[in-house]
N, C-alpha and C positions, 0 to 999 in steps of 0.2 A: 504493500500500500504506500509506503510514504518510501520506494528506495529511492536511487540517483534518475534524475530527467535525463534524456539523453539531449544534446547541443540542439537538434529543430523542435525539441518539445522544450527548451527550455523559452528558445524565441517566440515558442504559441504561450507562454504563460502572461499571466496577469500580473506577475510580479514585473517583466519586464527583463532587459538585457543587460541594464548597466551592472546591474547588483550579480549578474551569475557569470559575466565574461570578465576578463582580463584584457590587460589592454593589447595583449598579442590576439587575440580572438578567440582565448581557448577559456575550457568553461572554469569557473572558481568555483572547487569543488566545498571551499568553507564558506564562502557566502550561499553557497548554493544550500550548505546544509544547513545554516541557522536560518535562513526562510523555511526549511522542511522542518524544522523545531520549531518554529514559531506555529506554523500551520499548526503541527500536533498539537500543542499548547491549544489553540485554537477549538481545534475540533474535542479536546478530550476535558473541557472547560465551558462546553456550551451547556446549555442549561437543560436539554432535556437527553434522550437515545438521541444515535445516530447510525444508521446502518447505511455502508455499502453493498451492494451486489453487482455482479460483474457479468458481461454478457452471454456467459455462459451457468448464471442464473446461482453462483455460486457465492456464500457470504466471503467477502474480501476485506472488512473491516467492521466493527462494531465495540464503540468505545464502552466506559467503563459505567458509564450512568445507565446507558439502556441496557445492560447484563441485570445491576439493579433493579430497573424497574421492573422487567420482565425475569426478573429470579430465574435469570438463566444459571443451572449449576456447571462448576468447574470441569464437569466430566462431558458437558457438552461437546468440549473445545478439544477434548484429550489428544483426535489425531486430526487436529489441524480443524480450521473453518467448516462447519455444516454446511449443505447446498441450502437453498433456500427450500425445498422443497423437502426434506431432512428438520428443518427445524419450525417447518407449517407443521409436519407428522408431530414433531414432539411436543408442539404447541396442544393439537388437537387431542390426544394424548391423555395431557392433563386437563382438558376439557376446560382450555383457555376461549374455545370458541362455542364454548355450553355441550347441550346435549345431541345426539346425532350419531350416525355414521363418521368413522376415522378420515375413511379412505374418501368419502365423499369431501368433508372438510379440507383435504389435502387436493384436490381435484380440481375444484370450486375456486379455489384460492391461485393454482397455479393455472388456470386460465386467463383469469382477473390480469396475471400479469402478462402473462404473453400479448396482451392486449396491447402494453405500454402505452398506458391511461395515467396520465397524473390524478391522485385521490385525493380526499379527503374526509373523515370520518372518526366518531368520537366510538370507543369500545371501553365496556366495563369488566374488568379481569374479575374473577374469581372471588379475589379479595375486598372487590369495593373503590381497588384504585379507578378511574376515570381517564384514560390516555386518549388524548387528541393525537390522530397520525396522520401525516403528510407526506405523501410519497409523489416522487417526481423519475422520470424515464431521462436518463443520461445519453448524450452522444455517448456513441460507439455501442451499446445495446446496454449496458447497465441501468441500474436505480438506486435513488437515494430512497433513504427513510427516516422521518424524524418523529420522536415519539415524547411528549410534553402533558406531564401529570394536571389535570386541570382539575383534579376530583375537589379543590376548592374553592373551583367555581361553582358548585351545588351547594346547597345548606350542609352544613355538619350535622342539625336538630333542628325540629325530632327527624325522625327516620321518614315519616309519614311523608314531610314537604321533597324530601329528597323522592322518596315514590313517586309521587304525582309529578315529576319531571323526565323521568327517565324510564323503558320500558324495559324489565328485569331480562325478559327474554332476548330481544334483538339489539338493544343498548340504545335504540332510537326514541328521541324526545316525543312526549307524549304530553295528554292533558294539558296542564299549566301553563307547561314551558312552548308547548304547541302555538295556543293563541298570542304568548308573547312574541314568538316567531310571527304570526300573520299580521299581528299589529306592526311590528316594524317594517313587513312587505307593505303593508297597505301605505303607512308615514312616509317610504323611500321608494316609492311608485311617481315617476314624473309625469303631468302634464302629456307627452307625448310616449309616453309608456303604455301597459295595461302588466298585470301580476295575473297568473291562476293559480288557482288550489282544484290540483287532481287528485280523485278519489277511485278508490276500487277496492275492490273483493273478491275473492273468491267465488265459485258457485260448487255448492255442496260440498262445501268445506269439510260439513260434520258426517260428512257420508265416508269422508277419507280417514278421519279420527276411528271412526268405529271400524274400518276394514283394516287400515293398519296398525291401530294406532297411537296415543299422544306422541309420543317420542316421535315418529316420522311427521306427524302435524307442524311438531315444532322445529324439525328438520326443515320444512318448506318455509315457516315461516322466517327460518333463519339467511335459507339460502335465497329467501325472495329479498329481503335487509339489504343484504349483500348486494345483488345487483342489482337493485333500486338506485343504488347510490353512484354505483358506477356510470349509469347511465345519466344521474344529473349533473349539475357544474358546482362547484366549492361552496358556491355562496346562494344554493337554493337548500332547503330541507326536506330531510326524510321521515316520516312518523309512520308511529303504527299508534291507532283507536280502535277500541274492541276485542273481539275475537281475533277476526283475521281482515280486518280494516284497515287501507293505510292511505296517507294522505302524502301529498307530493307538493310543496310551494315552491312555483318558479316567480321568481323575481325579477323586477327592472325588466322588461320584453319588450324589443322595441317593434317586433313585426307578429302580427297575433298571428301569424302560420306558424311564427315559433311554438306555436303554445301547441296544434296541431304534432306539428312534429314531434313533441317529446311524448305527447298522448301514446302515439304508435310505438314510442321506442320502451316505454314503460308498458305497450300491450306485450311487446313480444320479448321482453325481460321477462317478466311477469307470468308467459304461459310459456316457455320452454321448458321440456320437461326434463326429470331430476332422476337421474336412476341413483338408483336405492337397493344394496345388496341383488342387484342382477334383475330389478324388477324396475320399468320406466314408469314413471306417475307425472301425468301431465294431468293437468289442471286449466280449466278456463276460469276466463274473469271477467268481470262487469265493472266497466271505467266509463267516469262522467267527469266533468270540470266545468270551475265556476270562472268568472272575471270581475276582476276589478277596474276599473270605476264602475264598466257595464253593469253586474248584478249586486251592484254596492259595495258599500268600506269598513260594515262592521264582522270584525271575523265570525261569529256568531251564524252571522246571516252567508257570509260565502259558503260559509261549511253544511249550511244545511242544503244551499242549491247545491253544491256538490254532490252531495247526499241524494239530494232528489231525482237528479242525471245519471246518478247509478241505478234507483230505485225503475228509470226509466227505461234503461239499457237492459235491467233484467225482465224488464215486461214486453219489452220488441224483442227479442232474442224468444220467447217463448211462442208467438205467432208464427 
């Protein structure tokens, strides 16, 4: 990770040529290595994880805070860096991604990246920590990852307010913290903007529950979490309301076909199907969405048009 640059990577740096050539043209291999100390100092000082992967999907670096946060133990590293796909397995494992299928969790997750999708997304470990991760696709095929403890931006107490924020199962905001999300979509909606709040569900949710089920129920509703998110942008939200209700706010939209568009791309997230120990379960779903300023500004009232456009879609769908 951090060895010698060679002379034309040293000219593509950010740091520049004066500090790493000599004045015959050749590289200064001590200035060159107190930039490489400083960076380390840098990276191994930032305030949250940090992991590289490399385009062969391999961890190539991972400082000392994100081993912390993520209780990775010493025996992980024994022979040498985990592949990324090696420590999704040990993740899932310990049932860092809840309950479910191993292999499906390992699956799911290494598709996500071969996308090379930059994410964004809040996850609650095990323990109650609350890790904000942000991951970015690097030239030459690698990724970064940074992972930043935000479990104090929920209430400490009681437990109950912390509840009503977050949903235990998929880690997406819910109830409370939902409407404070739409009231800020609605406040930061310009003039020549419009916001929607998409809604969907499942059909016959509880028909899948009873054939296979709670654990594979919450298997879907985990893996629906998942690509839900992938498929919007940083600064829209994911929830889940109810059973198997989930609400989608896109934000700031400057051309209402965008709002179209994402409709489709959340249908066919949404209903692709999930094999499950050698058995496929596909599932359909009924999606509607509201507008703003169009069918008003109080969240309250989008969410119930929302609601009402799904309640609609499952009534044309049965004609």
């Amino acid at each position: 990770m951090f060895g010698l640059l060679s002379d034309s990577q040293a000219k593509k740096s950010n740091f520049g040529t004066a500090l790493n050539l000599s004045d015959d043209g050749k590289v200064d291999v001590r200035a060159l290595q107190d930039e490489l100390d400083l960076l380390r100092a840098v990276v191994e000082n930032f305030p949250g994880g940090l992991s590289l992967v490399d385009k062969n999907l391999k961890l190539v670096f991972c400082n000392d805070r994100q081993r912390a946060l993520l209780e990775y133990p010493p025996e992980l590293f024994e022979r040498g860096n985990p592949t990324l796909e090696q420590l999704f397995r040990f993740n899932a494992i310990r049932g860092e991604y809840g309950p479910g299928d191993i292999e499906m969790h390992v699956s799911d997750r290494m598709e996500l990246v071969k996308q090379r999708k930059a994410h964004h997304f809040r996850r609650t470990r095990p323990n109650g920590v609350v890790l904000e991760i942000r991951g970015v696709p690097l030239d030459g095929g690698g990724f970064m990852t940074t992972y930043l403890d935000v479990t104090a931006d929920r209430p400490a107490t009681p437990e109950t307010i912390a509840n009503a924020e977050y949903d235990k199962l998929t880690g997406l905001p819910k109830g409370v913290l939902l409407r404070v999300r739409m009231s800020q979509m609605v406040a930061n909606c310009k003039p020549n903007q419009v916001a929607a709040v998409h809604c969907f569900d499942f059909d016959h949710f509880g028909e899948l529950n009873k054939k296979f089920g709670q654990a594979v129920g919450d298997l879907v509703l985990q893996t629906t979490a998942a690509r839900l998110q992938d498929v919007v942008r940083s600064n829209d939200t994911v929830a889940r309301i109810g059973d198997n209700r989930f609400i989608v706010l896109q934000s700031e939209v400057k051309l209402p076909s965008d709002v179209a568009k994402l409709a489709h791309r959340i249908s066919d997230a949404v209903q692709k199907p999930i094999l499950h120990n050698g058995q496929t379960i596909a599932l359909t779903a009924s999606i509607g969405f509201s507008l703003t300023p169009r069918d008003g500004t109080d969240p309250d009232a989008l969410l119930a048009k929302a609601e009402e456009a799904v309640l609609k879609s499952k009534s044309n769908s049965r004609v």
